[in-house]
N, C-alpha and C positions, 0 to 999 in steps of 0.2 A: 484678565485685566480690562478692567470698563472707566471710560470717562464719561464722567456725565457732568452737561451743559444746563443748566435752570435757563429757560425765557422767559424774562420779567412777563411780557406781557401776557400770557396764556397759562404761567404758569407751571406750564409740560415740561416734561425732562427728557431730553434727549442722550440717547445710550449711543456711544459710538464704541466701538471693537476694532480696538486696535490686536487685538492676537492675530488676528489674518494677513495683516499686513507684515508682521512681523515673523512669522511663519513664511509667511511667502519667502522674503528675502534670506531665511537662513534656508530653506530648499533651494533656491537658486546657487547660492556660495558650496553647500555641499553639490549640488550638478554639474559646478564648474569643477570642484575635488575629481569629481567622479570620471568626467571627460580627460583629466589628466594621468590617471591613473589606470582605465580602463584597458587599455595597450599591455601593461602588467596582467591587470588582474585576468583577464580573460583565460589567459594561456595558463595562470600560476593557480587559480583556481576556477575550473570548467563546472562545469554539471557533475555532481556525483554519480556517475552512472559509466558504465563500461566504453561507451563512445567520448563520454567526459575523460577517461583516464587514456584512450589510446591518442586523443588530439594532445594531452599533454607530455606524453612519451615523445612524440612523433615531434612535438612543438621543444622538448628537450634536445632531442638527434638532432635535430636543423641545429639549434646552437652553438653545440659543442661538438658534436658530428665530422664537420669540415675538417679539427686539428687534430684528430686520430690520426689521420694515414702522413701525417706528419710525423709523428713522434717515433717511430721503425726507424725513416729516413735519421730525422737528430742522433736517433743510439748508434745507429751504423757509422755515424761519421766521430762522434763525441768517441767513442772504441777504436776504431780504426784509426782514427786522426790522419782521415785522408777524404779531402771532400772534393776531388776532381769529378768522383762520376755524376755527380751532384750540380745541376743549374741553377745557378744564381739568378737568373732571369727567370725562374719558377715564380719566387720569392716577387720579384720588381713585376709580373702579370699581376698577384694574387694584393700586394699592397694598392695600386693603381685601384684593381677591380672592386675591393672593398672599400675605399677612399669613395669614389665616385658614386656608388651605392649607398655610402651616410649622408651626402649631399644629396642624391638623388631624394632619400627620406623626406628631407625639408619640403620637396618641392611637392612628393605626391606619396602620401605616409602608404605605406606597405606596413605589413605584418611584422610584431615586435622582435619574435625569436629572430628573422632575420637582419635584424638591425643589430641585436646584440651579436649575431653571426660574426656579420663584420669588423665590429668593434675589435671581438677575440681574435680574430684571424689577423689584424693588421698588426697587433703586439706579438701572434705568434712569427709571422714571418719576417718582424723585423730579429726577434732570438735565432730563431733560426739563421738569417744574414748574418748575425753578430756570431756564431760557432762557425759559419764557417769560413770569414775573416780572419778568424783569430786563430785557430786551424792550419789556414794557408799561410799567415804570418810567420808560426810557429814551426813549419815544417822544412822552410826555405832554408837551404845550406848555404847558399851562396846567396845574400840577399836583392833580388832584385829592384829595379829602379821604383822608385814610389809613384802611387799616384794616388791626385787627391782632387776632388769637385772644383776646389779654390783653393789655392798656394797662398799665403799670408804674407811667404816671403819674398814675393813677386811684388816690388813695388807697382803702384796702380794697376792692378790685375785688371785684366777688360774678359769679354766675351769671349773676344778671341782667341785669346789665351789658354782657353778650353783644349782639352783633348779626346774631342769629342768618340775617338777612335775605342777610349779606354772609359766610356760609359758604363756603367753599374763594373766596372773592374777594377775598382778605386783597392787602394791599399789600407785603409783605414775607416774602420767604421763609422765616423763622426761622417765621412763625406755622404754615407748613403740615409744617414738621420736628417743631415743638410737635405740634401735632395728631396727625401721625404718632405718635410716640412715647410719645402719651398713650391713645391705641388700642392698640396694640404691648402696652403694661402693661396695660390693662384687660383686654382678651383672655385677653392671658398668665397673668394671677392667677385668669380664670375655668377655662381649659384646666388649670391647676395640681390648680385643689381639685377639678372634676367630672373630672379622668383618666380613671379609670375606672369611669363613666357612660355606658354606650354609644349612650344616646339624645343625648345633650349632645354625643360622638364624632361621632356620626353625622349629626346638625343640622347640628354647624362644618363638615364635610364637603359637607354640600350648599348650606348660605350663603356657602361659597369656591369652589365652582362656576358659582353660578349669580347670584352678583357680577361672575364671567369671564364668564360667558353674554350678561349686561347690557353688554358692555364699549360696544358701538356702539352704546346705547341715546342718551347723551349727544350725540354725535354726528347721528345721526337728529334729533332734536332739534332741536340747533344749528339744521342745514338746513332742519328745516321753517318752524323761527320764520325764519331768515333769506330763507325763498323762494330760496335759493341755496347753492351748494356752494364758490363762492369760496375761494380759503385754504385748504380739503382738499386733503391730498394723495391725487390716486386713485389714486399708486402704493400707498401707504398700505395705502387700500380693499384694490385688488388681494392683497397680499400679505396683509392680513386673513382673505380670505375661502380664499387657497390656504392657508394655514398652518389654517386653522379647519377644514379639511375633512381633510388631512392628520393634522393630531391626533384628530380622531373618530374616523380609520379606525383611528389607532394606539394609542386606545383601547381600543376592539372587540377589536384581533387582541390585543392583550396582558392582556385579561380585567382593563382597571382595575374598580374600583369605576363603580358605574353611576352616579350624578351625574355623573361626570365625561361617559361618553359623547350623554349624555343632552342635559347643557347645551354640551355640543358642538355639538350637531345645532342647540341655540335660536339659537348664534353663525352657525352658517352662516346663516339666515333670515333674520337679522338685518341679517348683511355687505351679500345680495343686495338687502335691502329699501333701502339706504345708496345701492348702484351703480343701481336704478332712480329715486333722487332724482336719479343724476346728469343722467340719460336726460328726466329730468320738466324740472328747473330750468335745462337747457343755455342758452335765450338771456336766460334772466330778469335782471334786474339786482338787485343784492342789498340789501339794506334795510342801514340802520344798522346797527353793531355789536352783538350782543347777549352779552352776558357770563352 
């Protein structure tokens, strides 16, 4: 496509070429496509070549990887309909940890599988909360006294009013969705205004790590108070501690940010300290329930 100019006076004809320019701007609008989408593509389709297919295996595992050693725990309890041996504060580490880590994204993009990581893991553990609520609801013979985040029927309910004693031990699901959700915005309005803060960046980055790090802190716990490992799943464990050492190492080679590899390392120590409770408490009998 040419426009051509006559000048009276000379005569001459001037040719101007407009394709270049217009070339130009549809390469830049595809470069913007390409920048938004590159996070995808990279992982979803690599290099055709044998190191192309094991980065997309390995960039598969991170994703979905996390909710495996979950899913033993869910059947053991959905079957037995008994989720005492089972910590709820598993569940309120691993939502915290992946929450703080999709924020973190905004502020300093990390690699895509582990974004969609979190994503999956924060709807797995709130199903998970939700079986084992419902569980506990359903097994009570004598019902216990309720508890709930916020009472409705408390006129002018205040802060105070809280009982803070029976945190994540609410009796009904909606209060630990509440919860959620009222974190989720707190967060989110903090990550808004300090963006670009790179101390405040870099903080949520290492309190969403090392929330994950904690993950079997709760657990540990559980078993110490109860003198027993009862109701754990050690498939669970197991699959804890393979995926925890796996991800360190796929940290390391893929140059993440260092919190992550770092509080990697504290999960594995962690896992193993878990499997030598199992090894401690094998013929103990277990105490009462401890919630």
């Amino acid at each position: 496509m040419q426009f051509y100019h006559r000048q009276r006076r000379n005569s001459s004809i001037l040719m101007v070429d407009v394709e270049k320019p217009v070339a130009k701007l549809v390469e830049t609008a595809n470069e913007a496509k390409a920048v938004v989408a590159s996070g995808m593509l990279n992982w979803l389709m690599p290099e055709m070549s044998l190191a192309g297919l094991v980065s997309t295996v390995a960039a598969l595992a991170m994703v979905f990887g996390g909710v495996f050693p979950f899913i033993p725990q869910y059947r053991d309890i959905y079957r037995s309909q008994n989720a005492e041996g089972f910590s709820l504060f598993v569940c309120l580490n691993l939502l915290i940890a992946n929450i703080l880590r999709i924020l973190f994204w905004f502020g300093k993009h990390f690699e895509t599988p582990l974004l969609l990581q979190s994503i999956i893991m924060t709807f797995t553990m709130l199903a998970l909360t939700h079986l084992c609520v419902t569980v506990k609801h359903k097994v009570e013979i004598i019902k216990a006294k309720q508890h709930h985040l916020t009472d409705s029927s408390v006129p002018h309910y205040k802060l105070s009013d809280l009982e803070f004693e029976q945190f994540w031990k609410w009796t009904d699901f909606s209060s630990y969705l509440q919860f959620t959700g009222l974190f989720t915005c707190f967060m989110g309005l903090l990550t808004y205004i300090f963006l670009t803060n790179w101390v405040y960046i870099e903080t949520l980055g290492f309190l969403a790590v090392f929330a994950e790090a904690m993950l079997g802190a709760p657990q540990f716990y559980r078993n110490f108070t109860n003198k027993s490992t009862q109701g754990m799943s050690k498939k669970m464990v197991a699959m804890w501690t393979c995926g925890d050492i796996f991800k360190t190492c796929y940290f390391i080679l893929r140059q993440a940010p260092p919190q992550f590899w770092i509080c990697g390392s504290i999960q594995v120590v962690i896992d193993i300290s878990i499997f030598l409770q199992v090894y401690i408490y094998r013929n103990r009998i277990p105490k009462a329930a401890f919630s």
